[in-house]
C-alpha positions as a Markdown table, in Angstrom:
| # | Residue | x | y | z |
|---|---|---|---|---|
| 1 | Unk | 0.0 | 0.0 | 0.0 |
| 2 | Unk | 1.7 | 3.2 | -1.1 |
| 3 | Unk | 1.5 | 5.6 | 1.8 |
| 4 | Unk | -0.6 | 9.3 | 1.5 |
| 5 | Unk | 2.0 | 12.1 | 2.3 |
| 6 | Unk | 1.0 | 14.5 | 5.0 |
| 7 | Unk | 3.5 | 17.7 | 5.6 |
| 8 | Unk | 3.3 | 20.0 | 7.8 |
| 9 | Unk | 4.8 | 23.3 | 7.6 |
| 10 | Unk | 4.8 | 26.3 | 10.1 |
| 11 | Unk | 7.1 | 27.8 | 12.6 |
| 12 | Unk | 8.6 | 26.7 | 16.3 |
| 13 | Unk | 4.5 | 25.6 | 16.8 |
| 14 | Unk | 4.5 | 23.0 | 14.2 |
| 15 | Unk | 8.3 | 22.5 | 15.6 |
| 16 | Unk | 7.9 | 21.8 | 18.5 |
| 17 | Unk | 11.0 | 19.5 | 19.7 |
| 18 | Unk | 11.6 | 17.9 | 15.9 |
| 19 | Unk | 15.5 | 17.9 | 16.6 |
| 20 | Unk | 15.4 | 16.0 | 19.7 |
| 21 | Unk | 13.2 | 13.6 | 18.4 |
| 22 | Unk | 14.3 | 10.6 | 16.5 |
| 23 | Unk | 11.5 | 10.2 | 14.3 |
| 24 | Unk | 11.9 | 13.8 | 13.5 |
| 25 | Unk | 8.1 | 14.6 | 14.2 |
| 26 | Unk | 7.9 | 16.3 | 17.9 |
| 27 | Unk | 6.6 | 16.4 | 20.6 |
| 28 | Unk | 3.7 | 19.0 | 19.4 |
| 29 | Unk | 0.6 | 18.8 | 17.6 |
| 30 | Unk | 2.2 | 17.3 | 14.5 |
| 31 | Unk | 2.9 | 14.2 | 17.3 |
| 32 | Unk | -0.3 | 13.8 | 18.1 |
| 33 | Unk | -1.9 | 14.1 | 14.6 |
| 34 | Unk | 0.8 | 11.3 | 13.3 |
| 35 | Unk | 0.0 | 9.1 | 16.4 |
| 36 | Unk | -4.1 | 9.3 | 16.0 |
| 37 | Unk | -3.8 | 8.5 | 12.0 |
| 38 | Unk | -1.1 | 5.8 | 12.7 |
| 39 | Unk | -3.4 | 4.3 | 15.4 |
| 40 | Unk | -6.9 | 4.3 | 14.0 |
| 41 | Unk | -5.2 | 4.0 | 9.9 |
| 42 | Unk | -2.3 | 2.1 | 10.5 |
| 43 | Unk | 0.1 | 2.4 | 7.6 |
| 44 | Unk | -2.0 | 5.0 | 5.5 |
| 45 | Unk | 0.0 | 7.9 | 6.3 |
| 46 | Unk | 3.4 | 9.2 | 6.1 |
| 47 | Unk | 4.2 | 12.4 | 8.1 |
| 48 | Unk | 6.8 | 15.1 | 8.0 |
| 49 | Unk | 7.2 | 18.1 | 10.1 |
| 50 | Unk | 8.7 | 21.1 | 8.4 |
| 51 | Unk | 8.6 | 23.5 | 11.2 |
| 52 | Unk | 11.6 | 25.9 | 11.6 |
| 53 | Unk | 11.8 | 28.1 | 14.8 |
| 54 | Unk | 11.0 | 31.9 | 13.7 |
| 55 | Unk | 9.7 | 31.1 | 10.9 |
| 56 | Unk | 7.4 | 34.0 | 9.3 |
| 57 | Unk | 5.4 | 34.0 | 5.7 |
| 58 | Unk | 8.8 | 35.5 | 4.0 |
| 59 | Unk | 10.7 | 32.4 | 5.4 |
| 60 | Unk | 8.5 | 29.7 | 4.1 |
| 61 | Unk | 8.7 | 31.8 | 0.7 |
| 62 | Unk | 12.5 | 31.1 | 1.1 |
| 63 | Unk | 12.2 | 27.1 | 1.1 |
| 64 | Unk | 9.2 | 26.0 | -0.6 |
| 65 | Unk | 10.2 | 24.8 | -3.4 |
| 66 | Unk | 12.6 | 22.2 | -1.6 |
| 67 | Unk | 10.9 | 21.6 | 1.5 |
| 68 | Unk | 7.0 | 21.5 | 0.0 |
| 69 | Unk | 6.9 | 21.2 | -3.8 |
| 70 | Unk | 9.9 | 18.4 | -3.9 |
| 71 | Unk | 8.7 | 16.4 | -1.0 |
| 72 | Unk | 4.9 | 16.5 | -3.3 |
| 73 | Unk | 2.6 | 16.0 | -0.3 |
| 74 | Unk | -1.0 | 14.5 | -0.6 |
| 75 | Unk | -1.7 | 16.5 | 2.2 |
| 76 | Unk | -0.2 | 20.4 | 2.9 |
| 77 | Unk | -0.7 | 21.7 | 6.1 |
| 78 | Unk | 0.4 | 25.3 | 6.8 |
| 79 | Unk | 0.4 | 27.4 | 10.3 |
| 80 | Unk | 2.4 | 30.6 | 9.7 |
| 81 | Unk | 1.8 | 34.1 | 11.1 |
| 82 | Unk | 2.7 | 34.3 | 14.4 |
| 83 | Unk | 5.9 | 35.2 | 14.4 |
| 84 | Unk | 4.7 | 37.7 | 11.6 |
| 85 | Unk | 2.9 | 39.8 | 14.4 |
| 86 | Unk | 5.2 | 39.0 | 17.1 |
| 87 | Unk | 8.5 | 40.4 | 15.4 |
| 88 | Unk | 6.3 | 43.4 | 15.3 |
| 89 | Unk | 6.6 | 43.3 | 19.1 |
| 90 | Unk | 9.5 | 42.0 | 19.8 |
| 91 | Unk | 12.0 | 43.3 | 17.3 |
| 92 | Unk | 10.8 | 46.6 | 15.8 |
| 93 | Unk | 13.6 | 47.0 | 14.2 |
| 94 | Unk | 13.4 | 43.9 | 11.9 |
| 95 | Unk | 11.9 | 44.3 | 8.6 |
| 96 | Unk | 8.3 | 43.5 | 9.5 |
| 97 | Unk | 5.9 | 41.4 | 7.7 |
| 98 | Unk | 2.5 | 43.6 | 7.8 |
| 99 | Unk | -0.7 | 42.0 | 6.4 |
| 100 | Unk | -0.8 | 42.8 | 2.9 |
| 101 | Unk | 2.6 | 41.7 | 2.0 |
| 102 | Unk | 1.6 | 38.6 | 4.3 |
| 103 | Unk | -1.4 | 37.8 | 2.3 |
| 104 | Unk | 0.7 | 38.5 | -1.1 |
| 105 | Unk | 3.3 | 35.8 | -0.2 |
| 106 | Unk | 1.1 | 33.3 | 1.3 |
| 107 | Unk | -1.7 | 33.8 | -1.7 |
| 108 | Unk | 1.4 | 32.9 | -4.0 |
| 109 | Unk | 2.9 | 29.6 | -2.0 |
| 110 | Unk | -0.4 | 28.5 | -2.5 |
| 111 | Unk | -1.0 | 29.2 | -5.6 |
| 112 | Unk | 2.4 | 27.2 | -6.7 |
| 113 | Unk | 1.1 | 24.7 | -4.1 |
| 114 | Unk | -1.8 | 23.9 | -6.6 |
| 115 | Unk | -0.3 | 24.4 | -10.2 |
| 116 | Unk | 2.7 | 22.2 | -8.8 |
| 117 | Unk | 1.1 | 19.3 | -6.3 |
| 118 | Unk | -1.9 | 17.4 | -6.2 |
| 119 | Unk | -2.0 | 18.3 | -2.6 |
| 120 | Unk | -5.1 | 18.9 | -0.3 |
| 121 | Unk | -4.3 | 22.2 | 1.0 |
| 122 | Unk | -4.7 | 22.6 | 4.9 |
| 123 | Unk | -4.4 | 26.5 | 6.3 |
| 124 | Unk | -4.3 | 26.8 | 10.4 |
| 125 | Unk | -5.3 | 29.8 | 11.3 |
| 126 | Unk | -2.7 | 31.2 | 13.3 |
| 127 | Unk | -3.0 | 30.5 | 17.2 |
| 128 | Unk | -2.8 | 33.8 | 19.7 |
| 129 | Unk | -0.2 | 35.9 | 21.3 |
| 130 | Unk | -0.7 | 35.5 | 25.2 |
| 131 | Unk | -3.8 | 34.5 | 27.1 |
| 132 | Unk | -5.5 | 37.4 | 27.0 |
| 133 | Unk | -8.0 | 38.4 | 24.5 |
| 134 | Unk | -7.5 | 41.9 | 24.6 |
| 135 | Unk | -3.5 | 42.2 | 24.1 |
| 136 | Unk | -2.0 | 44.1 | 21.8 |
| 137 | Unk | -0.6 | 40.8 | 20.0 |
| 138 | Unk | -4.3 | 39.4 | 19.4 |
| 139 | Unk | -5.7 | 42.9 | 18.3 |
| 140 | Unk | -2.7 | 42.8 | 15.6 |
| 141 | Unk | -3.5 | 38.9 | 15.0 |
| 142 | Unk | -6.8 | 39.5 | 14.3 |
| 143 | Unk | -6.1 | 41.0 | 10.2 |
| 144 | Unk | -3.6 | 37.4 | 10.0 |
| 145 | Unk | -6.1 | 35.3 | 10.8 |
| 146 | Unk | -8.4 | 37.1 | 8.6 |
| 147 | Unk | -6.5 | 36.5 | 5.6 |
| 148 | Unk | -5.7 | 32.8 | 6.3 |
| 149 | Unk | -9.4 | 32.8 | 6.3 |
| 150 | Unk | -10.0 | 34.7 | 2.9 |
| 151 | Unk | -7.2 | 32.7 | 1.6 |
| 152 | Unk | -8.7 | 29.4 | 2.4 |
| 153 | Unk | -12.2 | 30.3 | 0.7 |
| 154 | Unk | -9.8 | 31.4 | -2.3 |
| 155 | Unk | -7.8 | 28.3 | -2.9 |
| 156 | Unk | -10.9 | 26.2 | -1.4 |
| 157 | Unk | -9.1 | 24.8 | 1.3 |
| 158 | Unk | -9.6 | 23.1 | 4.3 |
| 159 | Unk | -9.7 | 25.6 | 7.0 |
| 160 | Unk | -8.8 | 24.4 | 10.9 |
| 161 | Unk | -10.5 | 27.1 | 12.9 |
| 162 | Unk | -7.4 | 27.1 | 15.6 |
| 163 | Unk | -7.9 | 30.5 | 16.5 |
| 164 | Unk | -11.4 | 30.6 | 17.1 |
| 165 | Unk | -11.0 | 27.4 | 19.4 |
| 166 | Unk | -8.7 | 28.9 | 21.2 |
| 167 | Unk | -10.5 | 31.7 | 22.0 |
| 168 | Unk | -13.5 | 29.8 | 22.9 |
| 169 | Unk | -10.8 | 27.8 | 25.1 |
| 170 | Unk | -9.6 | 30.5 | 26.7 |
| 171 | Unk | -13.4 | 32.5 | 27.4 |
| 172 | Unk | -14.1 | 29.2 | 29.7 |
| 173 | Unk | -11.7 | 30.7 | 32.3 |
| 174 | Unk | -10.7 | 27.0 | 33.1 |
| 175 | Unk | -7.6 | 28.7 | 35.1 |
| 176 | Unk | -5.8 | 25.8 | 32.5 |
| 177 | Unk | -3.1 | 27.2 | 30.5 |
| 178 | Unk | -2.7 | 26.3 | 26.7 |
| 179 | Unk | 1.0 | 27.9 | 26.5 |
| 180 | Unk | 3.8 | 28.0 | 28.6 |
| 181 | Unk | 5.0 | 31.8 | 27.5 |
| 182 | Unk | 1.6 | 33.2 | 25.9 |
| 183 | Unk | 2.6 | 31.8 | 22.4 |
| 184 | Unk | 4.4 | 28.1 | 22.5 |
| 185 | Unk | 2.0 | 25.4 | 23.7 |
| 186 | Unk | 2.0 | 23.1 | 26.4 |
| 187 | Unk | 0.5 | 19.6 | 26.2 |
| 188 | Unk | -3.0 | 21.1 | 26.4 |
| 189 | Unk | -2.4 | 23.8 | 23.8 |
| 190 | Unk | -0.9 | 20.7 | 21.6 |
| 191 | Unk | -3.8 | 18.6 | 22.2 |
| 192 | Unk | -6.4 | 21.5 | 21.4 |
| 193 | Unk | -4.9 | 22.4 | 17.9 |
| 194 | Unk | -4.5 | 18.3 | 17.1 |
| 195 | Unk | -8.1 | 18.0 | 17.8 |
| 196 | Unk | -9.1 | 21.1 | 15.9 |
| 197 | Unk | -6.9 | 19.4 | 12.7 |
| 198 | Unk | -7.9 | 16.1 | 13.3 |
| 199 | Unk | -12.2 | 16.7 | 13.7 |
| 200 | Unk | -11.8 | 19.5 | 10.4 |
| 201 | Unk | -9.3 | 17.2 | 8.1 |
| 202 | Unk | -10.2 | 13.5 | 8.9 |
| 203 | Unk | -13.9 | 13.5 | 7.8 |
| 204 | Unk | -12.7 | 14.3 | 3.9 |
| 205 | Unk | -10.0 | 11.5 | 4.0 |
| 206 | Unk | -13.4 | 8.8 | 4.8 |
């Protein structure tokens, strides 16, 4: 049985311990996506996690051609933007990535996505910045996940609602955290965007 490709590409999210990990998966979401599939489709799936630390939409631009359109997934699943608010935060002084240059670069990865693959295209709508609602991070996150939104109807993708389930997550006031720094997830925050993928992608693979 020839195996169904399954890449993941993103930031330090998607990640997530890859280079202390011998299957070079993580110990993140990507982890728990592969182990679900591998459990309840064993031997259907072949999963690789391309997430590089920092990573913003200009630095996926960078290596898509040999990290996405060589590998020639079945499955493409993308989680960028981020780190395209938080450099804003962060590091002022860095070139910054604002939202229409973000939605130019992404529009045209995915647009090479589809003229080059026969890939299923996956967009994750970029997570938050800190537990609270009202920071300056999520106000600034708000136009990102916008766009990954318009970008999905665009290129009729599938669409994992991440940001909105975190946000609904985070209005229960469950005194639970889902990062451990307001941005990289703990094993709930993992768990949480794995489930978000998993009940939003699994249905069309049936």
């Amino acid at each position: 049985m020839n195996k169904k490709r399954i890449l993941f590409i993103g930031d330090s999210i998607t990640e997530s311990g890859l280079h202390e990990d011998k299957a070079k998966l993580g110990t993140g979401y990507v982890r728990i996506i592969h182990d679900y599939l591998q459990a309840i489709y064993p031997n259907s799936f072949e999963v690789f996690n391309k997430g590089i630390s920092g990573n913003r939409v200009i630095d996926l631009e960078e290596r898509w051609d040999k990290d996405v359109l060589k590998c020639n997934p079945e499955i493409l699943s993308i989680s960028i933007g981020v780190n395209d608010v938080w450099r804003q935060l962060d590091n002022p002084g860095l070139k910054q990535i604002y939202p229409e240059e973000f939605a130019s670069i992404y529009n045209e990865l995915l647009m090479q996505a589809r003229e080059e693959t026969n890939a299923t295209l996956v967009l994750m709508e970029p997570t938050l910045i800190e537990e609270e609602l009202n920071s300056v991070g999520n106000e600034k996150l708000k136009i990102y996940v916008e766009i990954v939104r318009r970008l999905a109807d665009k290129h009729r993708a599938i669409l994992i609602p991440t940001h909105q389930d975190f946000i609904d997550y985070v209005m229960t006031n469950s005194g639970y955290p889902l990062t451990i720094d307001g941005v990289h997830m703990n094993s709930v925050g993992n768990m949480l965007m794995a489930n978000s993928w998993i009940k939003s992608v699994i249905p069309t693979l049936k």
